[in-house]
C-alpha positions as CSV (number, residue, x, y, z in Angstrom):
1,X,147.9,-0.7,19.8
2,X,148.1,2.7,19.1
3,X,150.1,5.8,20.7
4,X,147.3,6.4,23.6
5,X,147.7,2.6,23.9
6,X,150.9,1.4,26.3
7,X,151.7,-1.5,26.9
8,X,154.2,-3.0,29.6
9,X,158.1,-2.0,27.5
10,X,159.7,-5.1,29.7
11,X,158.5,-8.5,29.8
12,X,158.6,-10.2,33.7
13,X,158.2,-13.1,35.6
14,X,154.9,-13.2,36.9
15,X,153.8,-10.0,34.9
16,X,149.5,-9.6,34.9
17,X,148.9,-9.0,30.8
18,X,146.7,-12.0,31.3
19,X,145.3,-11.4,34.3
20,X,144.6,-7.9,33.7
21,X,140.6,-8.7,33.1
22,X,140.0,-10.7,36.4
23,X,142.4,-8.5,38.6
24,X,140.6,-5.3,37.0
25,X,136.8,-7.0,37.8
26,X,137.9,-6.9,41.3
27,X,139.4,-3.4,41.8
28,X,137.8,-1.2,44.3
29,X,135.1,0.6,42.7
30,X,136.3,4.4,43.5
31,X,139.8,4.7,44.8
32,X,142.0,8.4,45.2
33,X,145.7,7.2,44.6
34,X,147.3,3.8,42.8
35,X,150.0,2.6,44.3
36,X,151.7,-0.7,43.3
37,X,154.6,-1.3,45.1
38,X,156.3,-4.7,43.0
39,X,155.5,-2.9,39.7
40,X,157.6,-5.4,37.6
41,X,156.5,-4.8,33.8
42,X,153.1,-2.6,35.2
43,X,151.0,-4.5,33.3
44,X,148.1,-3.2,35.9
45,X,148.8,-0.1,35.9
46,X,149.6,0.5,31.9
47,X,145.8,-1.3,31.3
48,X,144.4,1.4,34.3
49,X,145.8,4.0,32.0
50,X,144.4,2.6,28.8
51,X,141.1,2.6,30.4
52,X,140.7,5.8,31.9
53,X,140.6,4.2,35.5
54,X,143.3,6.5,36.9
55,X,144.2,9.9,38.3
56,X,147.6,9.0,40.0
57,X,150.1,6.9,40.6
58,X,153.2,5.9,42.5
59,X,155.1,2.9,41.4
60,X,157.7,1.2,43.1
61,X,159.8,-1.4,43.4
62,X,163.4,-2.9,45.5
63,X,164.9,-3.2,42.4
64,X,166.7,-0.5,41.7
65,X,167.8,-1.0,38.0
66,X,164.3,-1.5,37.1
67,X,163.2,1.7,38.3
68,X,165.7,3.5,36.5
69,X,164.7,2.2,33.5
70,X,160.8,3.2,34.3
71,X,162.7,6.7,35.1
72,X,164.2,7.0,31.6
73,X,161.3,5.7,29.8
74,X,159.4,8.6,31.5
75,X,162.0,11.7,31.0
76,X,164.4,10.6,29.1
77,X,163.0,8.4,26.3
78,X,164.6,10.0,23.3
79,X,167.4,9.2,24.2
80,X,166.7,5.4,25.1
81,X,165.1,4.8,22.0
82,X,168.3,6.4,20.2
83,X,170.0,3.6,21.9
84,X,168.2,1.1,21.4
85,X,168.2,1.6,17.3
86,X,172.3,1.7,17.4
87,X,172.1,-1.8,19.4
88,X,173.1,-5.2,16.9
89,X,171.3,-8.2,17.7
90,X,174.1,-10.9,18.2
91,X,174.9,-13.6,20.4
92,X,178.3,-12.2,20.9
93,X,176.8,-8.6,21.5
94,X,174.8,-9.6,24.3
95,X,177.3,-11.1,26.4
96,X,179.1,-8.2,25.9
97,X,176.9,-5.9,26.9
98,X,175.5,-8.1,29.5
99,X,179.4,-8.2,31.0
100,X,179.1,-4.1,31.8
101,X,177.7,-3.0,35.1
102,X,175.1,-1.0,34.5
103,X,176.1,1.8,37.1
104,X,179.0,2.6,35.2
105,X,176.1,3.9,32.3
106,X,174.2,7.1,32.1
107,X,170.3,6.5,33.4
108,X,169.5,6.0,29.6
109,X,172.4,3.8,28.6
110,X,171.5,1.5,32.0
111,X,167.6,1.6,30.7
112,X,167.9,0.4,27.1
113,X,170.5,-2.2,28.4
114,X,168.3,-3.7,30.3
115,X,165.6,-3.5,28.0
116,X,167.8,-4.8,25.4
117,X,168.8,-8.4,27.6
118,X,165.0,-8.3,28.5
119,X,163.8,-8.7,25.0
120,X,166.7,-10.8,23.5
121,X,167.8,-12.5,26.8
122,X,166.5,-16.3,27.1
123,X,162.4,-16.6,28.1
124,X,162.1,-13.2,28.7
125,X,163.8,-13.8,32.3
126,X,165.0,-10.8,34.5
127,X,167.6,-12.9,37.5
128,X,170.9,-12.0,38.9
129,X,173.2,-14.5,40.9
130,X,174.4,-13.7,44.8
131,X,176.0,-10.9,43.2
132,X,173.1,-9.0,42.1
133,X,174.7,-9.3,38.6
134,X,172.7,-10.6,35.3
135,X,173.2,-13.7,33.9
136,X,170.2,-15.3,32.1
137,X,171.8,-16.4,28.6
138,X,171.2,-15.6,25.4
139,X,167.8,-16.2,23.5
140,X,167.1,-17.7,20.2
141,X,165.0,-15.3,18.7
142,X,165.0,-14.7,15.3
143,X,164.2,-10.7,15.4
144,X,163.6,-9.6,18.7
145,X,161.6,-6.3,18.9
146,X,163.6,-4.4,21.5
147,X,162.8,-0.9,19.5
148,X,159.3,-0.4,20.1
149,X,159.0,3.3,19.5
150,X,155.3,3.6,19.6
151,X,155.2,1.9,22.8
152,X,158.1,3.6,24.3
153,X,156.2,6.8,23.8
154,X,153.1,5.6,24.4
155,X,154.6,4.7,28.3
156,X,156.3,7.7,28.4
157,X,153.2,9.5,27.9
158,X,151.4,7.6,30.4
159,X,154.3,7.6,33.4
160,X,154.4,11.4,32.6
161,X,153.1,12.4,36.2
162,X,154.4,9.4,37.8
163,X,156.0,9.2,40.8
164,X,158.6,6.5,40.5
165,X,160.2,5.1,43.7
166,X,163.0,2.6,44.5
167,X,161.8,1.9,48.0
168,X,161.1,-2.0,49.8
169,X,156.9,-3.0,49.5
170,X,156.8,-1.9,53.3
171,X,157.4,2.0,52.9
172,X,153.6,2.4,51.1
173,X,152.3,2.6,54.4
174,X,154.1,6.0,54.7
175,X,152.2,7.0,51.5
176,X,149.0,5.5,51.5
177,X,145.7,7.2,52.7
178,X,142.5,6.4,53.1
179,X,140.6,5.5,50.2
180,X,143.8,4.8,48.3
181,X,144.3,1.2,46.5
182,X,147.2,-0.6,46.7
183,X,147.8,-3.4,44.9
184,X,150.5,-6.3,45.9
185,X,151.8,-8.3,43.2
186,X,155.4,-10.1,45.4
187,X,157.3,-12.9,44.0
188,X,155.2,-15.8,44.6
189,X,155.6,-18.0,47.5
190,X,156.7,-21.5,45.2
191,X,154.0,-24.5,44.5
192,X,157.1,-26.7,43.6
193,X,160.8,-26.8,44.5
194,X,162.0,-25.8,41.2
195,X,159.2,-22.8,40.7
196,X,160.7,-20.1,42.6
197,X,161.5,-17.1,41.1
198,X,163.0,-15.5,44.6
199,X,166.2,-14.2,42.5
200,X,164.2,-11.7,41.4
201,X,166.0,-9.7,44.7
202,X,169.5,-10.9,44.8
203,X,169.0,-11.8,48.8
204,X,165.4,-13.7,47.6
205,X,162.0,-12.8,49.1
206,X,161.9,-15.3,51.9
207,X,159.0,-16.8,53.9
208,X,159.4,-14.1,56.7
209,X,159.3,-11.6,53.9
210,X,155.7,-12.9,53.3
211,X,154.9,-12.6,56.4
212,X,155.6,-9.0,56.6
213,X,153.8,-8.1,53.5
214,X,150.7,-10.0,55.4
215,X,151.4,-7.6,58.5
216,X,151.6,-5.0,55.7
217,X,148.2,-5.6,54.4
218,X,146.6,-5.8,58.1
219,X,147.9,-1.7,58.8
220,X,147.0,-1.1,55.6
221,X,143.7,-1.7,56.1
222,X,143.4,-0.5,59.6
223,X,144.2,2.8,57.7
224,X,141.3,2.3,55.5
225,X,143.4,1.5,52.5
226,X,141.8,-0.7,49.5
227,X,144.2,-3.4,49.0
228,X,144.7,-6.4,47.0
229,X,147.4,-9.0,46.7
230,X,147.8,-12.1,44.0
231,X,149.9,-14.8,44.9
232,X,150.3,-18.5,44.3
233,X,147.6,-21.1,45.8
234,X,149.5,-22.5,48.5
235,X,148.6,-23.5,51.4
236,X,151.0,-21.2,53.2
237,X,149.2,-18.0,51.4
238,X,145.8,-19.4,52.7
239,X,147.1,-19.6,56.3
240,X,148.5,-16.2,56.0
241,X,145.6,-14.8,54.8
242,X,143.1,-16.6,57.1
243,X,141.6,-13.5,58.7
244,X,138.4,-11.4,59.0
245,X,140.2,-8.8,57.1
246,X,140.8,-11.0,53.7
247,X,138.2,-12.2,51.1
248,X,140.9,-15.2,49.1
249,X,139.6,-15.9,45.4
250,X,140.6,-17.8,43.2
251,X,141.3,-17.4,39.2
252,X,142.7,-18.8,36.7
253,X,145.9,-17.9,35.2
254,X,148.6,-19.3,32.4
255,X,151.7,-20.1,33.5
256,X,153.8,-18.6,30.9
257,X,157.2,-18.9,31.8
258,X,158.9,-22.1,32.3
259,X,161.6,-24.1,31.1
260,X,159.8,-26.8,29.5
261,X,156.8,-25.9,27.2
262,X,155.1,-28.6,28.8
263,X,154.8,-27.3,32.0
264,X,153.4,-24.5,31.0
265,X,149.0,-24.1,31.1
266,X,146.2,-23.2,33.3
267,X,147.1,-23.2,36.8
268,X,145.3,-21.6,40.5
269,X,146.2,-18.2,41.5
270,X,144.9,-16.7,44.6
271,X,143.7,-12.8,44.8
272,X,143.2,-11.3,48.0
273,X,141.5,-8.3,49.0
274,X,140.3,-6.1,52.2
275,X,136.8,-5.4,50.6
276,X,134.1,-7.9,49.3
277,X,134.2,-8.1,45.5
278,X,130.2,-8.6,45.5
279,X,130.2,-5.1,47.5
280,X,133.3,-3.2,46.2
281,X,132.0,-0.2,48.2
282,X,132.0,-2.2,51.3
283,X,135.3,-3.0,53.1
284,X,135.7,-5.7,55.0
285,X,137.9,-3.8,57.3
286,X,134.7,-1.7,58.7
């Protein structure tokens, strides 16, 4: 990829690289303002800007040390990247710089930290325990690229005239106006016991939680909002969803992280939406 050519800088559970196409076929036709308010590693918004499919843009997210590091990457990449290139790639370095807390670091040392146990850090995981603190292990990877300077750029160029928010999913209905999209991409309500990526948050992202982003959607698009929301195919999510406002598809997706390779394929994700896909000008809302 070249330099007008950004791709996500963090990898993420549940991240949309591979989605992108069938997520994208389904986007409201004309929107005003993006808004994605579980950015994660942006990999929607970074393929928006690669296609020419945006204007503006206000990411957000709860976690806070995430969107400082989408804050450096936009003003303060230099210095990130300068870094990153002084940063060894050893087991023993990682646990010690996994062992700071990253609010004792400037806004660029607490960004290419976390980029650093992002791309040498086992599967690529971002969790923290009760504490909110870090603690996936170390990764065997032979030569990790955590200096990407291209890309860095290249998403520095792109989040340019950003606006970058650490704010809970429910605030976008302060910002959102009519004609806007906003697209919903929460930690997934588990298919299984052990898939549940809810330490994402350090308090999880509970049932009720789901609920609320639900109630979200239903003001949203009382406002006349364009939204959309992917989540597992549960039963739950159908229930949730099971409304006049809502059009549920399905698509196919890989899951890419787990544990065991073996577990890991083609599996049924749901994508929601206030507006008929068939008739993207049409919202179901009206």
């Amino acid at each position: 990829m070249g330099a007008l050519h950004p791709r996500p800088f963090l990898k993420w559970a549940g991240g949309k690289t591979q989605l992108a196409d069938a997520l994208l076929q389904r986007r409201p036709a004309h929107f005003q303002t993006y808004h994605e308010p579980f950015v994660g590693s942006g990999a929607i918004f970074f393929r928006l800007y690669r296609e020419g499919l945006i204007q503006r843009a206000i990411l957000s997210d709860a976690n806070a040390e995430l969107i400082d590091a989408y804050r450096a990457i936009r003003d303060h990449v230099s210095e990130v990247m300068e870094i990153l290139s002084g940063l060894p790639h050893s087991k023993e370095f990682y646990y010690k710089i996994r062992s700071q807390d990253p609010w004792s670091l400037s806004l660029p040392e607490r960004a290419a930290r976390m980029i650093y146990l992002n791309k040498t850090g086992y599967n690529g995981l971002y969790r923290v325990n009760r504490q909110g603190r870090f603690n996936v292990p170390f990764g065997r990877y032979k030569s990790p690229t955590y200096l990407d300077r291209e890309n860095l750029l290249a998403a520095s160029r792109a989040l340019q005239h950003v606006e970058i928010l650490c704010a809970p999913f429910d605030t976008v209905i302060e910002r959102a106006e009519v004609g806007d999209w906003v697209y919903f991409d929460p930690p997934y309500v588990p298919v299984s016991q052990t898939a549940n990526f809810t330490s994402y948050y350090a308090n999880g992202f509970t049932l009720q939680d789901q609920e609320r982003l639900r109630d979200i959607c239903i003001a949203l698009s009382q406002k006349e909002v364009y939204v959309m929301v992917s989540n597992s195919d549960a039963a739950i999510v159908r229930s949730l969803y099971a409304s006049p406002y809502f059009a549920v598809d399905e698509v196919q997706a890989n899951r890419a992280i787990n544990s065991n390779g073996a577990k890991r394929g083609k599996i049924t994700e749901l994508v929601i939406t206030n507006y008929r896909v068939d008739q993207l000008l049409e919202p179901r809302l009206q």
